[in-house]
N, CA, C and O atoms as a printed pandas DataFrame, in Angstrom:
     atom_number atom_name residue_name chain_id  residue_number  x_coord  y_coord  z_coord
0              1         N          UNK        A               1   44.694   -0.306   13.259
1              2        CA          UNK        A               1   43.613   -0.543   14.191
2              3         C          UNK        A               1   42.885    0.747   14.544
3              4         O          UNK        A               1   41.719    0.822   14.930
4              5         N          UNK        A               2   43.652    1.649   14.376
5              6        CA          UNK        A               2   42.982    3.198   15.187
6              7         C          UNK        A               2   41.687    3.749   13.416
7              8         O          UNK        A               2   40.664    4.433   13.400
8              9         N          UNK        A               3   42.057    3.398   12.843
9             10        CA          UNK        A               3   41.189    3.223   11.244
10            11         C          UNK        A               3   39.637    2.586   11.760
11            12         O          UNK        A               3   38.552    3.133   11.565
12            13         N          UNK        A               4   39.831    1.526   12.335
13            14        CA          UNK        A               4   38.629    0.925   12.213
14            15         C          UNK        A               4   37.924    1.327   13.829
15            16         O          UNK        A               4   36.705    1.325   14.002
16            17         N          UNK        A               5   38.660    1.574   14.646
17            18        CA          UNK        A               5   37.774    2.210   15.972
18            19         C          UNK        A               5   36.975    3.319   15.343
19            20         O          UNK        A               5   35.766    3.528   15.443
20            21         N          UNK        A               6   38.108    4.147   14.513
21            22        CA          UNK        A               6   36.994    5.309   14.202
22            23         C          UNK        A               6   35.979    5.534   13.379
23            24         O          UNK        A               6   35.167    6.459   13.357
24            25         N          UNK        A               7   36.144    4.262   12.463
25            26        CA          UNK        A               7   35.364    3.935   11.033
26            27         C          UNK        A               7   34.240    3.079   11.957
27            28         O          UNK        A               7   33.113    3.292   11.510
28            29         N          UNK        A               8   34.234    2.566   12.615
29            30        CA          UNK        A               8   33.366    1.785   13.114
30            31         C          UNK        A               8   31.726    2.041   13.631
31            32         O          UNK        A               8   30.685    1.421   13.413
32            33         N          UNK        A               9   32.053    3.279   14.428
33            34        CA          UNK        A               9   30.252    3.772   14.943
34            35         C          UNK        A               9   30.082    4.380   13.708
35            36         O          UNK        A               9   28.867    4.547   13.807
36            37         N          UNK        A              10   30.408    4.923   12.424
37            38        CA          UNK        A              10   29.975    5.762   11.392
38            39         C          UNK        A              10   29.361    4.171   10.580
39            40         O          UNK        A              10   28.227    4.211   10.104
40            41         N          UNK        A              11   30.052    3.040   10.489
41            42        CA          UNK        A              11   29.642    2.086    9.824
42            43         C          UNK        A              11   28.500    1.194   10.400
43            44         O          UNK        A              11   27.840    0.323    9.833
44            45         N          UNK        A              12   28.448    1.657   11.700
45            46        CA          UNK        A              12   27.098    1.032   12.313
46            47         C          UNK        A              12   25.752    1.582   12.618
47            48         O          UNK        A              12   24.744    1.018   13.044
48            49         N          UNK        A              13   26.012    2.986   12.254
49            50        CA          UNK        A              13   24.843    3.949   12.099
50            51         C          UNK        A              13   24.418    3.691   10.780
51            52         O          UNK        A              13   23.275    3.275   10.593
52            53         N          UNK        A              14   25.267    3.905    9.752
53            54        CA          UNK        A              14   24.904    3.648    8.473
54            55         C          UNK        A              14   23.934    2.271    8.161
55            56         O          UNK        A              14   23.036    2.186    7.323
56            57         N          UNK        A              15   24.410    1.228    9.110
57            58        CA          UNK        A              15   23.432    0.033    8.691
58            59         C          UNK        A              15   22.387   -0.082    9.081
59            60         O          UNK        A              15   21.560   -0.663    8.378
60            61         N          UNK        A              16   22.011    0.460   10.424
61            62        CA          UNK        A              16   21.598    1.116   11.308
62            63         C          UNK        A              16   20.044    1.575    9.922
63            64         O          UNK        A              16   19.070    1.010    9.424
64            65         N          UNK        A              17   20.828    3.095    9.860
65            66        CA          UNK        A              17   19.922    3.645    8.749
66            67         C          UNK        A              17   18.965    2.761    7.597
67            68         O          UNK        A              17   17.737    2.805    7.522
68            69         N          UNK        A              18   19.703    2.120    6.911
69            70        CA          UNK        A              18   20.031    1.580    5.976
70            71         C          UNK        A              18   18.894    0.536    6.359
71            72         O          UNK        A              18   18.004    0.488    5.509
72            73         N          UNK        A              19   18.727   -0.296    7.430
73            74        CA          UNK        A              19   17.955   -1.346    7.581
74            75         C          UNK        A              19   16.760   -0.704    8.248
75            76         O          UNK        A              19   15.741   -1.389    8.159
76            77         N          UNK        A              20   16.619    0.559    8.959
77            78        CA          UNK        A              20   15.417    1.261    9.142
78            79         C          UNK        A              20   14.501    1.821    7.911
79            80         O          UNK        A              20   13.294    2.062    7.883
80            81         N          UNK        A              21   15.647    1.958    6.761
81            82        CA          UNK        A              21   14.959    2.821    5.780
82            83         C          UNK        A              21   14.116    1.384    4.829
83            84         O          UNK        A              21   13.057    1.509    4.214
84            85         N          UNK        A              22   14.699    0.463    4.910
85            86        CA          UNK        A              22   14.194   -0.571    4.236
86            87         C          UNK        A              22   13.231   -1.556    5.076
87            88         O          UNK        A              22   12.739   -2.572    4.588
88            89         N          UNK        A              23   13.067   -1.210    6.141
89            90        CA          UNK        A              23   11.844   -1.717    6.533
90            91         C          UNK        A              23   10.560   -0.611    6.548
91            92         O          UNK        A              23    9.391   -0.976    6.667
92            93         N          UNK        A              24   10.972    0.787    6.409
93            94        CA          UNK        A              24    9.658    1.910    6.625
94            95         C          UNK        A              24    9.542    1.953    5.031
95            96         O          UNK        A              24    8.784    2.872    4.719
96            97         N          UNK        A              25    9.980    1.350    4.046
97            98        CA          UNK        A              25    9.727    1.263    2.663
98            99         C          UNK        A              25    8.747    0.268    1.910
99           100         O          UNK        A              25    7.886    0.292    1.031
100          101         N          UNK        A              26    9.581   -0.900    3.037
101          102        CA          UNK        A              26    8.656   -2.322    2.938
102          103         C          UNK        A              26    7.235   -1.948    3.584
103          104         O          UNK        A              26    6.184   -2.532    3.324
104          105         N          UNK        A              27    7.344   -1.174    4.222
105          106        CA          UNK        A              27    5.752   -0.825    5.158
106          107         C          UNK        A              27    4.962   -0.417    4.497
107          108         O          UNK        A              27    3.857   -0.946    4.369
108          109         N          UNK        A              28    5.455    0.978    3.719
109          110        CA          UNK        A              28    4.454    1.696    2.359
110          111         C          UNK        A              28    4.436    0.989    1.440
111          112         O          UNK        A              28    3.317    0.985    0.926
112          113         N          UNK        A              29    5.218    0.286    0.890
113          114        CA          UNK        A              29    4.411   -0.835   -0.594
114          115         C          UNK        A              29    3.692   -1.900    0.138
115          116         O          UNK        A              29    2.875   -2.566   -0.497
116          117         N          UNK        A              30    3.883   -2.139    1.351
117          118        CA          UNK        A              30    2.430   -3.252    1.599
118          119         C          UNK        A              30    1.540   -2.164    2.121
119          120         O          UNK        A              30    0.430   -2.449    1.671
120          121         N          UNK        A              31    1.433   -1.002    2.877
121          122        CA          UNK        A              31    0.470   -0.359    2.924
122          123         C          UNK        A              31   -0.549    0.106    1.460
123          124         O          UNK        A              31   -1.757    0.060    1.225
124          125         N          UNK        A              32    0.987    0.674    0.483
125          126        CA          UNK        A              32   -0.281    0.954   -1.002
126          127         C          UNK        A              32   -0.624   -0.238   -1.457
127          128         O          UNK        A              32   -1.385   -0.212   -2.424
128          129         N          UNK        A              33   -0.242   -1.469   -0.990
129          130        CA          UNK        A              33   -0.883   -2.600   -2.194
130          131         C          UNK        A              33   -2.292   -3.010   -1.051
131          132         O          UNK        A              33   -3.390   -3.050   -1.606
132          133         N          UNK        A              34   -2.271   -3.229    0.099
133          134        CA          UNK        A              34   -3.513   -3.123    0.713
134          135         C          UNK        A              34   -4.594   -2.512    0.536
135          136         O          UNK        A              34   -5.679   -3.069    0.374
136          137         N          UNK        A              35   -4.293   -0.618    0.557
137          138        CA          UNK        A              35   -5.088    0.446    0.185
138          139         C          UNK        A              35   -5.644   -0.048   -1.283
139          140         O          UNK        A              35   -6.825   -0.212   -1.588
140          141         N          UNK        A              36   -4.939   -0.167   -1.788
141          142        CA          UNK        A              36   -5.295   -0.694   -3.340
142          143         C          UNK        A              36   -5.987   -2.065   -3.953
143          144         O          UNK        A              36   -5.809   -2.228   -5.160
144          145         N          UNK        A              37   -6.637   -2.915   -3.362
145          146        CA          UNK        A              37   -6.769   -3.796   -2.657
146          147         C          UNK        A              37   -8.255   -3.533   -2.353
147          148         O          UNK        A              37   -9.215   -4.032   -2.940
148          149         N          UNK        A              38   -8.278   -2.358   -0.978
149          150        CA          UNK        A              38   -9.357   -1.791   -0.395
150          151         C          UNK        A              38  -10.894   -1.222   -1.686
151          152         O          UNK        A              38  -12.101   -1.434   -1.798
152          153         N          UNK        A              39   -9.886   -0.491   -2.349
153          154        CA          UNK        A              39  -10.274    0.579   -3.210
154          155         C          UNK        A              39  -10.741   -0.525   -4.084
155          156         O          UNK        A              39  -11.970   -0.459   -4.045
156          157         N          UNK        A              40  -10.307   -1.722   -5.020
157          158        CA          UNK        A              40  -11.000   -2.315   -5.689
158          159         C          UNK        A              40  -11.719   -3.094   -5.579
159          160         O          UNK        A              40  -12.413   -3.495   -6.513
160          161         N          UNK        A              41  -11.774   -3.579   -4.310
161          162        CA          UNK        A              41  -13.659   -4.185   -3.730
162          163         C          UNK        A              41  -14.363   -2.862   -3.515
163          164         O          UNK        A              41  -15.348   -2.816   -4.251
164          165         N          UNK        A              42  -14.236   -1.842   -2.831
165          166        CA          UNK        A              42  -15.318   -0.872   -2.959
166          167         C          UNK        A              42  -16.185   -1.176   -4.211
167          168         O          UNK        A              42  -17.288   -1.711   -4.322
168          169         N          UNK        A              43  -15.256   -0.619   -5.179
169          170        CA          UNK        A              43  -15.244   -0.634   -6.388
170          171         C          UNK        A              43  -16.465   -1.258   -6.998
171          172         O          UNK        A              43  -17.440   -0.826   -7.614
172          173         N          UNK        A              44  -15.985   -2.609   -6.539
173          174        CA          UNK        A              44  -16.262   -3.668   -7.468
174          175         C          UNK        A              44  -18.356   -3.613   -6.264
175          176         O          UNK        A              44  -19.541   -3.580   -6.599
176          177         N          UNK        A              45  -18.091   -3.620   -5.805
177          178        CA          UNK        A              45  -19.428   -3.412   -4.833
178          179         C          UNK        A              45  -20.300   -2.237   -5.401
179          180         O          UNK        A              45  -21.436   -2.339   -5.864
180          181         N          UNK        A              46  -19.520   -1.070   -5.270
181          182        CA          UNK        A              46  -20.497   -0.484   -5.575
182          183         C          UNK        A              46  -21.107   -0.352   -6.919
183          184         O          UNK        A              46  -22.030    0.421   -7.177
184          185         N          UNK        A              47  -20.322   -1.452   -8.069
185          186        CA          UNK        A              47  -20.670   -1.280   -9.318
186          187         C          UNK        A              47  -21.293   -2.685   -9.332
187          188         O          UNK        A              47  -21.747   -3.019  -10.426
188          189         N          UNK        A              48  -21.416   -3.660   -8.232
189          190        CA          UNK        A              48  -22.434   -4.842   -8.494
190          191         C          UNK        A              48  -23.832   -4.059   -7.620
191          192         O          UNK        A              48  -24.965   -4.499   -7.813
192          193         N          UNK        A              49  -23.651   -3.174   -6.905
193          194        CA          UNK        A              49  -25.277   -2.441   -6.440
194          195         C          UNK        A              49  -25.947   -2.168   -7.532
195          196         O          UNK        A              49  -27.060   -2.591   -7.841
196          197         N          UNK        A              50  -25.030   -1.216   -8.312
197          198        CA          UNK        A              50  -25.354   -0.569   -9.625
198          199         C          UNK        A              50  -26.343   -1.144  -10.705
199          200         O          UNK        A              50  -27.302   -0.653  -11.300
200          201         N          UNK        A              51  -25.561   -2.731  -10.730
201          202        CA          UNK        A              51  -26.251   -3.747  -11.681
202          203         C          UNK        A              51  -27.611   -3.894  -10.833
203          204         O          UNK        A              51  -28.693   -3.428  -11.190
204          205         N          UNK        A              52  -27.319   -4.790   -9.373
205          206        CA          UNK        A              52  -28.863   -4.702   -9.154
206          207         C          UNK        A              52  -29.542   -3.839   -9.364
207          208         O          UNK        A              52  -30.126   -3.999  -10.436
208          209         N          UNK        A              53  -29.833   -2.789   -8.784
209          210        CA          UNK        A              53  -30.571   -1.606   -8.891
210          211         C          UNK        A              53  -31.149   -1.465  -10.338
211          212         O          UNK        A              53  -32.332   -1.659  -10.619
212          213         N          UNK        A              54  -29.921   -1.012  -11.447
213          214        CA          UNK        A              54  -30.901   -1.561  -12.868
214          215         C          UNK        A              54  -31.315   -2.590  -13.092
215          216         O          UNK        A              54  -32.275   -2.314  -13.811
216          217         N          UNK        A              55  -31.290   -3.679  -12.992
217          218        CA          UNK        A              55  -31.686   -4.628  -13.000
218          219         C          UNK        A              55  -33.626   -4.658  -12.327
219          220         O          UNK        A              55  -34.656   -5.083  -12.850
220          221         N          UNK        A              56  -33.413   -4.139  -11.292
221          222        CA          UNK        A              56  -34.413   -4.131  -10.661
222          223         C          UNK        A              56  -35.457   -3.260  -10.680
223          224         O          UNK        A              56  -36.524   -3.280  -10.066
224          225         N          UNK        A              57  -34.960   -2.415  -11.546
225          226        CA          UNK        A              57  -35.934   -1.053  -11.870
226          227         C          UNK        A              57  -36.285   -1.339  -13.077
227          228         O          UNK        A              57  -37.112   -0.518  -13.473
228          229         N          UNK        A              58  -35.901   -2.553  -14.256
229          230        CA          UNK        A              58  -36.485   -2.308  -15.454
230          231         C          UNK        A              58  -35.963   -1.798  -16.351
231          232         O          UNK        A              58  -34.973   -1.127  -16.058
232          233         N          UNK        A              59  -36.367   -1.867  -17.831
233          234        CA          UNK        A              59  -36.016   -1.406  -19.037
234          235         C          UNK        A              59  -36.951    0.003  -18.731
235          236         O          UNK        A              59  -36.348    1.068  -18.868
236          237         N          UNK        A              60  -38.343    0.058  -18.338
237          238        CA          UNK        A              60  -39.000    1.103  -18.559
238          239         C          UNK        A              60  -38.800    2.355  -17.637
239          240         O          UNK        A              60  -39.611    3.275  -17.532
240          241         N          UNK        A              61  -37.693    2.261  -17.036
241          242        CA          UNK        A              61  -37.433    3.637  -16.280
242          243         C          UNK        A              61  -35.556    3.716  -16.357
243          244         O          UNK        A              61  -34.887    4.062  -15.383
244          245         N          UNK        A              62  -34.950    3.322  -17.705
245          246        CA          UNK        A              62  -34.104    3.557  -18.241
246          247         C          UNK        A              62  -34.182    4.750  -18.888
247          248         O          UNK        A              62  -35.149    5.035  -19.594
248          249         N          UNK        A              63  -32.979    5.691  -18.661
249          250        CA          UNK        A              63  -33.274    7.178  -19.752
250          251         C          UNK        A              63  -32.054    7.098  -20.992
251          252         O          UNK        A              63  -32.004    7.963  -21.865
């Protein structure tokens, strides 16, 4: 019994850890898949302006 009094707060910090580190992990892969996410509508926007804009200017002021 004197085994597990002392094994005990070392085994509850550890889970402790253990379940903090895996939720601030889970946080950054949904933070980069959001960011990433973000970044490819920009993206995608500023390369459908793009089209209008040529589009709208013509073949004759193509270089």
């Amino acid at each position: 019994m004197e085994y597990v009094e002392v094994l005990l707060p070392s085994i509850c910090v550890a889970a402790l850890f253990y379940f903090a580190m895996k939720a601030l992990l889970n946080a950054d892969r949904s933070e980069r898949k959001a960011q990433a996410e973000a970044e490819r509508e920009a993206d995608q926007q500023i390369q459908e302006d793009l089209d209008a804009k040529n589009k709208a200017a013509g073949p004759a002021d193509k270089e």
